[in-house]
VOPAGU-2260 file (C-alpha; in pm, 1 decimal, decimal comma):
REM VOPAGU-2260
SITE   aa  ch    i         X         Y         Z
SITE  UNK   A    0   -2027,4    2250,6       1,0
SITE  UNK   A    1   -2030,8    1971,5     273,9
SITE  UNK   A    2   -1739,2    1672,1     232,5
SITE  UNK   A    3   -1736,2    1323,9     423,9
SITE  UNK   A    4   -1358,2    1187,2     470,1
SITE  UNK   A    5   -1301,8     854,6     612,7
SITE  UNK   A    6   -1122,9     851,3     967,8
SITE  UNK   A    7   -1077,0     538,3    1117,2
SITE  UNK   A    8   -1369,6     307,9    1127,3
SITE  UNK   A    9   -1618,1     644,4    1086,0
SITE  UNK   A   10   -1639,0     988,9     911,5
SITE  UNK   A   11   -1583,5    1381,9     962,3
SITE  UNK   A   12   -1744,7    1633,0     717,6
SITE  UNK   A   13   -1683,7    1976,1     713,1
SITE  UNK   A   14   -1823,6    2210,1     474,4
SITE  UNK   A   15   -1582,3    2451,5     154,8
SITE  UNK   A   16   -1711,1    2765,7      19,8
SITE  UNK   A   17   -1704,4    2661,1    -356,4
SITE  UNK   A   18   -1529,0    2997,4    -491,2
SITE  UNK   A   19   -1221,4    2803,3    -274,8
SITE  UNK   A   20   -1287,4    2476,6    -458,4
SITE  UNK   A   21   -1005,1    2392,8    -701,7
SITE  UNK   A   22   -1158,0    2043,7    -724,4
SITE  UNK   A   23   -1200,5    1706,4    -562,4
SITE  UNK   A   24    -998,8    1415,4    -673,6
SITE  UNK   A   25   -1207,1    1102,2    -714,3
SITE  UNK   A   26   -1111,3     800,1    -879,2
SITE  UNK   A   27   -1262,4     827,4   -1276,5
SITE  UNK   A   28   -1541,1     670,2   -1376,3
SITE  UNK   A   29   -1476,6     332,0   -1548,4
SITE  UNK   A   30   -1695,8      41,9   -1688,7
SITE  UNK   A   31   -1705,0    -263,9   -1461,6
SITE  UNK   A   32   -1875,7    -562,5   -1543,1
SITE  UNK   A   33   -1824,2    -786,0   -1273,4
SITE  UNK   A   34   -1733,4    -695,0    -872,7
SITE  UNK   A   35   -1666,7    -940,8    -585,6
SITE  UNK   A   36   -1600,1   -1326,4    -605,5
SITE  UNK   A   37   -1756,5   -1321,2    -953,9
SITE  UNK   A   38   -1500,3   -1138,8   -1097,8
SITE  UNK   A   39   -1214,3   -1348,1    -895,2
SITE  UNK   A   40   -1368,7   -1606,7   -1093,6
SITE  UNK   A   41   -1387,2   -1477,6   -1428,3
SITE  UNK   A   42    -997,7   -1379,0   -1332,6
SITE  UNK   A   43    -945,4   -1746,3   -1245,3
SITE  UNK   A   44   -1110,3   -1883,7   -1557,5
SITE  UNK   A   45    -923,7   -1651,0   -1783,0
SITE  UNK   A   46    -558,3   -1629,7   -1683,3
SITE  UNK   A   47    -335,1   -1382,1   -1891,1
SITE  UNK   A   48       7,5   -1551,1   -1947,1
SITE  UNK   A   49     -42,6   -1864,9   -1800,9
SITE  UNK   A   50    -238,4   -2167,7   -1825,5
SITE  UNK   A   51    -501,2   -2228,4   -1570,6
SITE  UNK   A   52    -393,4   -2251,9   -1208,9
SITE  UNK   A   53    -563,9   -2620,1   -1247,5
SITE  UNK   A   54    -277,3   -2717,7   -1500,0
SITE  UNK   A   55      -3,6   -2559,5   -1307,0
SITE  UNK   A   56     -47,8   -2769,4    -974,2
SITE  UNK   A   57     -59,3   -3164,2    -900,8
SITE  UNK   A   58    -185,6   -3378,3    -629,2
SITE  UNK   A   59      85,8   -3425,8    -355,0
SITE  UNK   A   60     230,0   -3078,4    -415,7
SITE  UNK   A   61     323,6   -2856,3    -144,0
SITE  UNK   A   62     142,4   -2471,3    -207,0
SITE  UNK   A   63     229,7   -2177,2     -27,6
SITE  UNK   A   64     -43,9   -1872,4     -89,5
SITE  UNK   A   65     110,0   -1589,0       7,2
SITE  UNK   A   66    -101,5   -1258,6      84,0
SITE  UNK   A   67    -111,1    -938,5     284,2
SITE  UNK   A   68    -152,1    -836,8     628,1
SITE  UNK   A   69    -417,9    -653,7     821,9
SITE  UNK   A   70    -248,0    -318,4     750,5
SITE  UNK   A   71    -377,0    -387,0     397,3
SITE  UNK   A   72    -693,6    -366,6     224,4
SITE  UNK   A   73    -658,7    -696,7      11,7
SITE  UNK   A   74    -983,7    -872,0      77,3
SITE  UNK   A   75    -826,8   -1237,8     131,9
SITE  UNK   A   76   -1151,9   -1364,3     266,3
SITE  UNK   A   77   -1322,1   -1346,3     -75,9
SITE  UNK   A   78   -1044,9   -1404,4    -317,7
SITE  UNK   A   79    -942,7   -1754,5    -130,4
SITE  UNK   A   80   -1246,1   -1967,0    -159,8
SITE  UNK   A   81   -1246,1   -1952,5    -543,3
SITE  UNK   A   82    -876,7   -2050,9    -533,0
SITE  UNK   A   83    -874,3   -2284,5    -323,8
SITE  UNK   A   84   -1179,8   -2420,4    -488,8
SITE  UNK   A   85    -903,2   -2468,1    -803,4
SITE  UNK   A   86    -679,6   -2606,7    -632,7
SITE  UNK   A   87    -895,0   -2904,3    -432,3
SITE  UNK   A   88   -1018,6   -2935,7    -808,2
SITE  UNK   A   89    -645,5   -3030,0    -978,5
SITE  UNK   A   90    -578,4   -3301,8    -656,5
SITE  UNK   A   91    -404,1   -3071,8    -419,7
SITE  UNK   A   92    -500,6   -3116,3     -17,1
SITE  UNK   A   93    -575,4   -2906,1     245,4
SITE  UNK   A   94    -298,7   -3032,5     454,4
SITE  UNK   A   95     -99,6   -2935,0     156,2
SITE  UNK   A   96    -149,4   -2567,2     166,3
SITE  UNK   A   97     -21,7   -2296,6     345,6
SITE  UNK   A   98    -124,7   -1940,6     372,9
SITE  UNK   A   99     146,6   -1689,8     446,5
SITE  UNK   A  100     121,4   -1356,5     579,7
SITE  UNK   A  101     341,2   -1122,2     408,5
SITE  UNK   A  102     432,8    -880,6     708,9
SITE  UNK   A  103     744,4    -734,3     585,6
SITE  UNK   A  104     878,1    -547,5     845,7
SITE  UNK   A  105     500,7    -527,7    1045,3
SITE  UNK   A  106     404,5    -653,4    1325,7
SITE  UNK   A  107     266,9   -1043,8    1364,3
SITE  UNK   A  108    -121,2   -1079,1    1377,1
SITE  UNK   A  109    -339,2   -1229,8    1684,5
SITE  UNK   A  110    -504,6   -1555,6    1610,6
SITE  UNK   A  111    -860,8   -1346,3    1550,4
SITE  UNK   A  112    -732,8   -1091,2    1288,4
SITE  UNK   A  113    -596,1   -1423,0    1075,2
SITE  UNK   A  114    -963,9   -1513,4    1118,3
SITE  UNK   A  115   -1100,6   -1166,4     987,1
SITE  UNK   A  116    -836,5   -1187,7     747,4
SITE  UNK   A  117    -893,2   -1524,9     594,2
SITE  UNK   A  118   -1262,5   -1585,5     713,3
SITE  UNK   A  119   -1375,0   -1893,6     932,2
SITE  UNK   A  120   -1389,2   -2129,4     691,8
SITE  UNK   A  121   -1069,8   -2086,2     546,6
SITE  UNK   A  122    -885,5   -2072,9     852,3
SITE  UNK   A  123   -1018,9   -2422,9     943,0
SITE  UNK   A  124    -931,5   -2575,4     653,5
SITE  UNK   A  125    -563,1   -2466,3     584,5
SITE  UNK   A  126    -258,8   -2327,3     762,5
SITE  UNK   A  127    -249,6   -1984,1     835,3
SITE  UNK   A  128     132,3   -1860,0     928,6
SITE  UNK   A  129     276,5   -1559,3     996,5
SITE  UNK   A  130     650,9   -1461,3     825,5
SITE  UNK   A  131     887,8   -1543,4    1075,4
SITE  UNK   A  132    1234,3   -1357,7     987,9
SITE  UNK   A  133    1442,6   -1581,4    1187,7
SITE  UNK   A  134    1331,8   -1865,1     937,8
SITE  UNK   A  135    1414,9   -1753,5     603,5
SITE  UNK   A  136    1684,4   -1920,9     385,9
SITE  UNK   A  137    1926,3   -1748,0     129,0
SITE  UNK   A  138    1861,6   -1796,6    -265,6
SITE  UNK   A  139    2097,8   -1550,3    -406,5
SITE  UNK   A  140    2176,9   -1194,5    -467,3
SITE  UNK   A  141    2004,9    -974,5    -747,0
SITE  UNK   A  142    2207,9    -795,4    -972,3
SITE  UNK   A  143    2152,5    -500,3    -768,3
SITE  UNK   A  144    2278,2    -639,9    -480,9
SITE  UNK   A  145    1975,6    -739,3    -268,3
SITE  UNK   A  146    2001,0   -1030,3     -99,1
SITE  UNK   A  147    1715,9   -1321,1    -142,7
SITE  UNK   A  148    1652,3   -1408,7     216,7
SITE  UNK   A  149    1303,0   -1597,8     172,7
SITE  UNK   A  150    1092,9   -1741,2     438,7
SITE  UNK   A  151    1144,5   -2108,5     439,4
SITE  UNK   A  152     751,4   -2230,9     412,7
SITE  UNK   A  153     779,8   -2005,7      75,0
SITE  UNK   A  154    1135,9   -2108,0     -23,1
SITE  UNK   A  155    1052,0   -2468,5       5,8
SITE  UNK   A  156     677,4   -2495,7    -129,0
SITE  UNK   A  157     681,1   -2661,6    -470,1
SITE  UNK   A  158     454,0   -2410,3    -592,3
SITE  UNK   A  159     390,3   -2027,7    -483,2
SITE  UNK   A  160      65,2   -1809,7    -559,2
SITE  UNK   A  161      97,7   -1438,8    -474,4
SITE  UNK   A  162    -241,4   -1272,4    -432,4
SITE  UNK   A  163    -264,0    -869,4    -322,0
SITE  UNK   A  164    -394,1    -589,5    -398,3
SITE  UNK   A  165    -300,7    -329,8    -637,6
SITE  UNK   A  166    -261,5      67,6    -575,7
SITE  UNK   A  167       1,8     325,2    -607,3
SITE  UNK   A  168     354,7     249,1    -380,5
SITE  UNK   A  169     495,5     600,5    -348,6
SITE  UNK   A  170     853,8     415,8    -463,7
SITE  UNK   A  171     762,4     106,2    -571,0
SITE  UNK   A  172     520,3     230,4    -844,7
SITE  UNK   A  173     290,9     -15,7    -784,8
SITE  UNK   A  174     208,1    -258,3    -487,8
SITE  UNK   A  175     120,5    -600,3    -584,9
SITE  UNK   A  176     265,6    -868,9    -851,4
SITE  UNK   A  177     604,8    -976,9    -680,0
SITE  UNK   A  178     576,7    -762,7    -399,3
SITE  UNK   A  179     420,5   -1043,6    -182,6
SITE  UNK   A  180     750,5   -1228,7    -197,7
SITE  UNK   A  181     997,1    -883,2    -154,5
SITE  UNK   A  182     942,7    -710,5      85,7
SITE  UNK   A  183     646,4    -955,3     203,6
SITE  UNK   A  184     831,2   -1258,6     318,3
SITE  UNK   A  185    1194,5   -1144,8     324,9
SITE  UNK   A  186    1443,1   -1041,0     591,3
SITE  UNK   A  187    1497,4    -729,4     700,3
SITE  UNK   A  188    1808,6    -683,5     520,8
SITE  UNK   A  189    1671,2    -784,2     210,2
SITE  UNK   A  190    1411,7    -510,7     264,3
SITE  UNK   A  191    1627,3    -224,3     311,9
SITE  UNK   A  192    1886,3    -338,2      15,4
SITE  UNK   A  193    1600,8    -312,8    -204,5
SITE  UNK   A  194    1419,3       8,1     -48,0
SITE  UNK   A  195    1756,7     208,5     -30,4
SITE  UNK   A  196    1694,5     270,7    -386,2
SITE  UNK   A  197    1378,5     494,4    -320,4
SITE  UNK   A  198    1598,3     786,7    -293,8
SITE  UNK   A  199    1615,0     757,5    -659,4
SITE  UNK   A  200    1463,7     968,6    -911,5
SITE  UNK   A  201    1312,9     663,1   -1087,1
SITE  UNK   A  202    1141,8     519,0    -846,5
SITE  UNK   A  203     816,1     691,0    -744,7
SITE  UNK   A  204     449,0     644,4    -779,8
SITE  UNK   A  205     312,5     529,1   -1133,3
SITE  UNK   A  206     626,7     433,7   -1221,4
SITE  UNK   A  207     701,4      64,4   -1292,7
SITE  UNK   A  208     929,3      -6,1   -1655,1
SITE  UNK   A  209    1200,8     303,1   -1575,6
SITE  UNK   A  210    1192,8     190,4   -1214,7
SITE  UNK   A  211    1479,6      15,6   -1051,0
SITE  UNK   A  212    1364,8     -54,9    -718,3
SITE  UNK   A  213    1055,3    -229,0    -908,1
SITE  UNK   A  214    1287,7    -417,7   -1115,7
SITE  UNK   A  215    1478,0    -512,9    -848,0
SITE  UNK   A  216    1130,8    -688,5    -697,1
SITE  UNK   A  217    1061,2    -829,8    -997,7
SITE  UNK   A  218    1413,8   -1007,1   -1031,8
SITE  UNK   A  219    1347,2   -1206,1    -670,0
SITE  UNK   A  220    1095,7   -1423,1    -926,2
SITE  UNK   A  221    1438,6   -1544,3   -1098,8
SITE  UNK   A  222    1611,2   -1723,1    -792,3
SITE  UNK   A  223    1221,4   -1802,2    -607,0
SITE  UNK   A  224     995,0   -1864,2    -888,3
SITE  UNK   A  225     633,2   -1737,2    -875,4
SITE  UNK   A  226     385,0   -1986,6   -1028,8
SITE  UNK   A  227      68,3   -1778,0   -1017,8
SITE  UNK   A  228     -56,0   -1434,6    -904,7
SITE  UNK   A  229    -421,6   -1323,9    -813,6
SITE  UNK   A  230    -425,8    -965,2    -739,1
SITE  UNK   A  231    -751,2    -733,9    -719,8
SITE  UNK   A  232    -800,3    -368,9    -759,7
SITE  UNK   A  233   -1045,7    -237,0    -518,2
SITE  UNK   A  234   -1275,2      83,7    -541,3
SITE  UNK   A  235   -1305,9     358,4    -260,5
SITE  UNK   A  236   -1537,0     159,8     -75,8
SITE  UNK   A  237   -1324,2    -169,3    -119,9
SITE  UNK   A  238   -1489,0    -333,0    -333,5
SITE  UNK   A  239   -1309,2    -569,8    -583,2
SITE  UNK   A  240   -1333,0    -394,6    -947,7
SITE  UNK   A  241   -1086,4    -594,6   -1163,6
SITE  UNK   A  242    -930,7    -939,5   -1068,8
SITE  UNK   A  243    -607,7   -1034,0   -1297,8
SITE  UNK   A  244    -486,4   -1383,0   -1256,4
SITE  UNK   A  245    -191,8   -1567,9   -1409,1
SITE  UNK   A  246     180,1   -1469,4   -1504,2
SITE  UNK   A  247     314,8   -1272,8   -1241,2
SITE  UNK   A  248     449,3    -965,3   -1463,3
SITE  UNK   A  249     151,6    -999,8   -1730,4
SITE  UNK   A  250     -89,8   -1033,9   -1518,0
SITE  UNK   A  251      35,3    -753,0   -1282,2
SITE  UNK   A  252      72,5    -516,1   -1578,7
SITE  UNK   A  253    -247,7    -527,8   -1711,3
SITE  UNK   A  254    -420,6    -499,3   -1339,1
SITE  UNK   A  255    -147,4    -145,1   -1370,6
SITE  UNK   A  256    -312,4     -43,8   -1652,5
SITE  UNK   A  257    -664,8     -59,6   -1499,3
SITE  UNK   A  258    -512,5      94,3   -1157,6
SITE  UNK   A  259    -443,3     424,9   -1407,4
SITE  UNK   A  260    -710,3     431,3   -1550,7
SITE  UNK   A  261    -938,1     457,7   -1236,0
SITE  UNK   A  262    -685,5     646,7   -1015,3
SITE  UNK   A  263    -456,9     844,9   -1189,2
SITE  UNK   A  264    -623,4    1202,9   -1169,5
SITE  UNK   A  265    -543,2    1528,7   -1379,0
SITE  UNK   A  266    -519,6    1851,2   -1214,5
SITE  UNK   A  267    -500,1    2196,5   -1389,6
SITE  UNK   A  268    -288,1    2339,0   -1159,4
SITE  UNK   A  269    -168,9    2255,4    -811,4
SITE  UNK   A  270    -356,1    2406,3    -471,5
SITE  UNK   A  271    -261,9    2672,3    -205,4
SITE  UNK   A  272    -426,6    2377,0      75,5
SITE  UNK   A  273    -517,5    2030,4     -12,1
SITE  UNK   A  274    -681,0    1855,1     241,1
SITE  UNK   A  275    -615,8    1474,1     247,2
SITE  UNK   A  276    -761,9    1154,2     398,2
SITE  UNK   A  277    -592,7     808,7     380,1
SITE  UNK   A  278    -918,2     648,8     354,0
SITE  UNK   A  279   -1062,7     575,0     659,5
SITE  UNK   A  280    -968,5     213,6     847,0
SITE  UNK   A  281    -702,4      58,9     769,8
SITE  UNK   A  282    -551,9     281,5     577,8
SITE  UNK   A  283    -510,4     529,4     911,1
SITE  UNK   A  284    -469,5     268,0    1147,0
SITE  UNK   A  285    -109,8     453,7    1197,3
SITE  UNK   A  286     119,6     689,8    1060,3
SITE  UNK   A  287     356,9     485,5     907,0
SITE  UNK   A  288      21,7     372,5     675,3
SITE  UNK   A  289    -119,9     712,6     656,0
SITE  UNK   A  290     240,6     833,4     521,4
SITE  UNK   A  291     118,8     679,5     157,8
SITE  UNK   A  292    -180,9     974,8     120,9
SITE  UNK   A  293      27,9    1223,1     231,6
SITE  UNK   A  294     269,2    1181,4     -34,1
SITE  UNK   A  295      16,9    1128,1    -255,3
SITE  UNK   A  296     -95,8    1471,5    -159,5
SITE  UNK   A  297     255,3    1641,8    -236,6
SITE  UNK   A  298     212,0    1634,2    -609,1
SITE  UNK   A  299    -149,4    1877,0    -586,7
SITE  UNK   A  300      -6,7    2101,8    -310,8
SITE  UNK   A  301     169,2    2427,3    -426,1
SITE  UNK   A  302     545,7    2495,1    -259,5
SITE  UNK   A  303     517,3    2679,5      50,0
SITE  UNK   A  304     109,3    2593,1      78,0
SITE  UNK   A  305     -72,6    2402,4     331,4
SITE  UNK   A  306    -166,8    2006,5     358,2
SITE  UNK   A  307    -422,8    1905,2     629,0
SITE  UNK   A  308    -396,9    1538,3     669,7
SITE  UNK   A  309    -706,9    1362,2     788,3
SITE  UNK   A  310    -560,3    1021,9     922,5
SITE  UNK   A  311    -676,5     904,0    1299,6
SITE  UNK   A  312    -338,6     701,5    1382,6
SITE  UNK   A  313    -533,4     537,7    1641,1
SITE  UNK   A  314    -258,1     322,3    1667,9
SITE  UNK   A  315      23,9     554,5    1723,0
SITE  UNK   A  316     333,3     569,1    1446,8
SITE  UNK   A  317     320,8     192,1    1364,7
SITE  UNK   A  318     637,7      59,7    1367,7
SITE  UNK   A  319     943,0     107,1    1619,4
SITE  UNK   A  320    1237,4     210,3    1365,6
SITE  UNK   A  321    1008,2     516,2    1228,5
SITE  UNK   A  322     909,9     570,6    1545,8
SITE  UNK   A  323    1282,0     629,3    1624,9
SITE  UNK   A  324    1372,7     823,1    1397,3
SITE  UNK   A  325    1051,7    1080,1    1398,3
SITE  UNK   A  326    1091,0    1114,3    1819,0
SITE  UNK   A  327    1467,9    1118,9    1822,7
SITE  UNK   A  328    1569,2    1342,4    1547,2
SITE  UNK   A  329    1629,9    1719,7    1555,6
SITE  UNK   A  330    1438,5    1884,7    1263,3
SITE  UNK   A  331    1306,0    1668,1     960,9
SITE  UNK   A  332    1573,9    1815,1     788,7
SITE  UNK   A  333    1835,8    1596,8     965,5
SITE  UNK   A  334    1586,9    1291,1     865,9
SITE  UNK   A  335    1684,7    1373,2     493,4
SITE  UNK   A  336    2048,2    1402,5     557,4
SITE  UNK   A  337    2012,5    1106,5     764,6
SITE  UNK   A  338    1845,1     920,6     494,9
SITE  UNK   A  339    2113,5    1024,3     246,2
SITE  UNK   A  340    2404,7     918,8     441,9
SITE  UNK   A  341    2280,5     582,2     595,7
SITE  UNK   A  342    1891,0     411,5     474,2
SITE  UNK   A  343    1699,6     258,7     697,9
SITE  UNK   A  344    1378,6      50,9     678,5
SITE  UNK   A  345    1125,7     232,1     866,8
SITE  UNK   A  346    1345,1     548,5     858,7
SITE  UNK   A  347    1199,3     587,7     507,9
SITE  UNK   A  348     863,7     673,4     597,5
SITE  UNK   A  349    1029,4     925,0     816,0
SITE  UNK   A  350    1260,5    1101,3     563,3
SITE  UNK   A  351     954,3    1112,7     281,3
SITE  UNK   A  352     748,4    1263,8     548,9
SITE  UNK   A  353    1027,2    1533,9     603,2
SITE  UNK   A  354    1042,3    1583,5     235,6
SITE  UNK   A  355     691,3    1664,3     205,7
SITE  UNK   A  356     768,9    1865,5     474,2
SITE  UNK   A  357    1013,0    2095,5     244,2
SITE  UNK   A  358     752,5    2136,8      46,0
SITE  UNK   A  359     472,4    2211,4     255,2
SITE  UNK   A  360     340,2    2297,7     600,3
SITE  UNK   A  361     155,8    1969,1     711,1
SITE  UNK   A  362    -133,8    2003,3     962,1
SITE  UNK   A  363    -246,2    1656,3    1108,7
SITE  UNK   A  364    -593,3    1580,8    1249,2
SITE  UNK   A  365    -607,5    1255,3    1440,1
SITE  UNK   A  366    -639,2    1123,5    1778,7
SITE  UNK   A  367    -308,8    1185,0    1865,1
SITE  UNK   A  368    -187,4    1369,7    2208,0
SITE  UNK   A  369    -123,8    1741,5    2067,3
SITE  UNK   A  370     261,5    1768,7    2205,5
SITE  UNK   A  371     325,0    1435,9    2071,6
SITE  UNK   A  372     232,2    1552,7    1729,6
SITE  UNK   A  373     447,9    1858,9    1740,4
SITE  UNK   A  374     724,7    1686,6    1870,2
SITE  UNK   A  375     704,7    1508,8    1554,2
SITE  UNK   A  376     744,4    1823,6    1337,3
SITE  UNK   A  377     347,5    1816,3    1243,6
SITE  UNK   A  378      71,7    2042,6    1335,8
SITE  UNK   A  379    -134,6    1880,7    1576,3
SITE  UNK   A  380    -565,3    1941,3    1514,1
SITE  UNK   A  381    -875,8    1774,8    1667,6
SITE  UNK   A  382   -1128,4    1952,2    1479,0
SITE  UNK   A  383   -1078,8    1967,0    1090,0
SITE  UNK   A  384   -1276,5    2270,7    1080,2
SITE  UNK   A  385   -1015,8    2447,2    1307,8
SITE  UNK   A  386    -772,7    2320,2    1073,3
SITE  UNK   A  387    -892,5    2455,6     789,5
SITE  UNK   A  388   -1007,7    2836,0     924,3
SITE  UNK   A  389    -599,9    2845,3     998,4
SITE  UNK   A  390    -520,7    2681,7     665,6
SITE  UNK   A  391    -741,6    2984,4     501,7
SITE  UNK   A  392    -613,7    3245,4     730,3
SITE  UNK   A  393    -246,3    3179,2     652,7
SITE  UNK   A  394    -297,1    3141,6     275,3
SITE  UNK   A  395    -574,1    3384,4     234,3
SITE  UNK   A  396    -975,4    3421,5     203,8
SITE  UNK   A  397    -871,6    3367,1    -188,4
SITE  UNK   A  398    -689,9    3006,7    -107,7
SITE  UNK   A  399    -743,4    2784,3    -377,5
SITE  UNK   A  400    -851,7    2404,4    -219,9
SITE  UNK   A  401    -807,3    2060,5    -366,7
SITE  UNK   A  402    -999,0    1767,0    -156,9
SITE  UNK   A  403    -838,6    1409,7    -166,3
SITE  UNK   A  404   -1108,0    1166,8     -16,7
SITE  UNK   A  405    -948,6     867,2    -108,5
SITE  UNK   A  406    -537,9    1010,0    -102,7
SITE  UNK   A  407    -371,7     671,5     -39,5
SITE  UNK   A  408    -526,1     583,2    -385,2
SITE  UNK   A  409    -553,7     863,9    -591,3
SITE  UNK   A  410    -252,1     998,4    -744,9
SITE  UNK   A  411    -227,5    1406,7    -900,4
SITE  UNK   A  412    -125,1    1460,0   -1210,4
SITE  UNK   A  413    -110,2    1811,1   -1421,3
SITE  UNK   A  414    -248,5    1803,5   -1730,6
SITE  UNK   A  415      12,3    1861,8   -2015,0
């Protein structure tokens, strides 16, 4: 049987002998009515939990859009005509309106990728802004004890609109909702208050009313209110499937609830080698991206079995404190420990990639220089057939194989 994965901006295939085949986990088939801007607008025109954003905003008020970066998929250049569109409708000007960035702890965008981002148009006729960290001002503490260090343009807007998309965060639960405002336009400090608490059980993928590090997100909303959201769920080939608008935990629940229902994929039983692929561009662009399938991939693969990650990294690691800590430590045992004793944003990524490593043997394929990628604990490959001939050879001509095309989105479960 011959597969396609996405890597980078193009494909690999590589063909399965189907007596290996435990099974290939696709997103399930759903009904959808509407894709594109014409479901943005039936979102718009039919908010859940909120009156209509034209009834929320008035002439003369300052609004601050906030949405993601390049590293994400969110399709800002469609979603932001329509809403601007509503908010030129209820009196509000151009000159009035802001569109953030929500970088986090990435890096700041060149003038053209605001343009891809945005589209022409849009970038003509409002400000586009990066987060700056060293411009945020301080709004209060959670109860957990995260700090609410929000970037000023946001802070002092008088109203906010979060748009994003929404998929599986391996500790968040969900992205999405109120993650545009934590992490996406808070300090670094505020970031790794509220991300030390991945190491909990709680907080994983899927998981959003038992989860405190969610919680904790959702809380920022309390001391930097969040008038509107407008967050899309996208198919494998990025399409916009579902558009929820409105009140920014209603709204973000039910787009949850549609995210499961496409996404969340049984298993019968867990693989001796799953191969995995972020996705294809941008989900690869780096490793600290790419990071998101492979965990993904952790709840098909057996203990002791084999993951081949498909991910180009074209872009090297991604950002400089994971790159630290997966150059400079030891074993990615000591990442664990190190995790444990002291978090770190950025040494995160590193530590889950070391737990996966526990668990599994993890071969990478990529563009990455071969000594590089052993000198970060991985098993460097070119050629994913190579990979998988050793995969089979170490596990057996009877391996069993599970094939996750789409593994930044997808997320295993076993059947009860």
């Amino acid at each position: 049987m011959e597969f396609k994965l996405g890597f980078g901006k193009q494909q690999i295939s590589f063909d399965i002998n189907p007596d290996n085949l435990l099974g290939v986990l696709k997103p399930n088939e759903v009904e959808v009515e509407l894709t594109g801007e014409a479901e943005v607008r039936r979102a718009l025109s039919a908010p859940i939990g909120s009156a209509p954003l034209s009834q929320l905003v008035k002439a003369g008020e300052k609004v601050a859009i906030i949405t993601s970066d390049i590293t994400r998929p969110m399709p800002s250049k469609i979603v932001l005509p329509p809403l601007l569109e509503e908010l030129y409708a209820a009196g509000v000007k151009a000159e009035d309106i802001t569109v953030v960035f929500a970088l986090g702890s990435h890096r700041k965008h060149t003038e053209d990728e605001m343009k891809y981002l945005v589209g022409e148009e849009v970038y003509k006729q409002v400000s586009c802004i990066d987060l700056d960290v060293n411009d945020c001002v301080h709004l209060g503490t959670t109860s957990r004890g995260t700090p609410v260090d929000i970037f000023r343009p946001v802070a002092e807007a008088d109203r906010r609109i979060c748009l994003g998309n929404i998929e599986y965060h391996y500790f968040a639960g969900y992205s999405g909702g109120a993650k545009a405002i934590m992490p996406g336009v808070s300090t670094r400090d505020a970031i790794q208050s509220n991300h030390s608490m991945m190491v909990l059980d709680e907080a994983k993928a899927g998981a959003i009313e038992t989860n405190p590090l969610r919680q904790d997100i959702d809380e920022v909303a309390k001391f930097v209110p969040i008038d509107f959201i407008l967050n899309v769920v996208l198919d494998e080939k990025k399409n916009i499937i579902k558009a929820v608008a409105g009140h920014y935990i209603e709204a973000h629940r039910e787009g949850c609830r549609f995210l499961d229902s496409l996404y969340k994929v049984k298993i019968r039983e867990k693989a001796d080698i799953v191969i995995v692929s972020a996705g294809g561009y941008p989900k690869d662009i780096n490793l600290y991206q790419a990071q998101k399938a492979l965990d993904n991939s952790k709840h098909a693969v057996k203990d002791g079995g084999i993951v081949i990650l498909v991910a180009s990294c074209k872009e090297g690691l991604g950002e400089h404190v994971f790159e630290r800590w997966m150059t400079t430590s030891e074993s990615a045992g000591q990442m664990i420990e190190k995790i444990q004793q002291h978090f770190e944003l950025g040494g995160h990524k590193a530590a889950a990639i070391a737990m996966v490593l526990k668990k599994a043997r993890v071969m990478l394929v990529s563009d990455l220089d071969d000594d590089f990628v052993r000198s970060i604990f991985l098993e460097p490959y070119k050629d994913i057939k190579q990979a998988i001939d050793e995969a089979i050879k170490a596990a057996g001509n009877n391996a069993k194989i599970i094939v996750m095309p789409y593994g930044g989105s997808t997320l295993p479960c076993l059947e009860e």
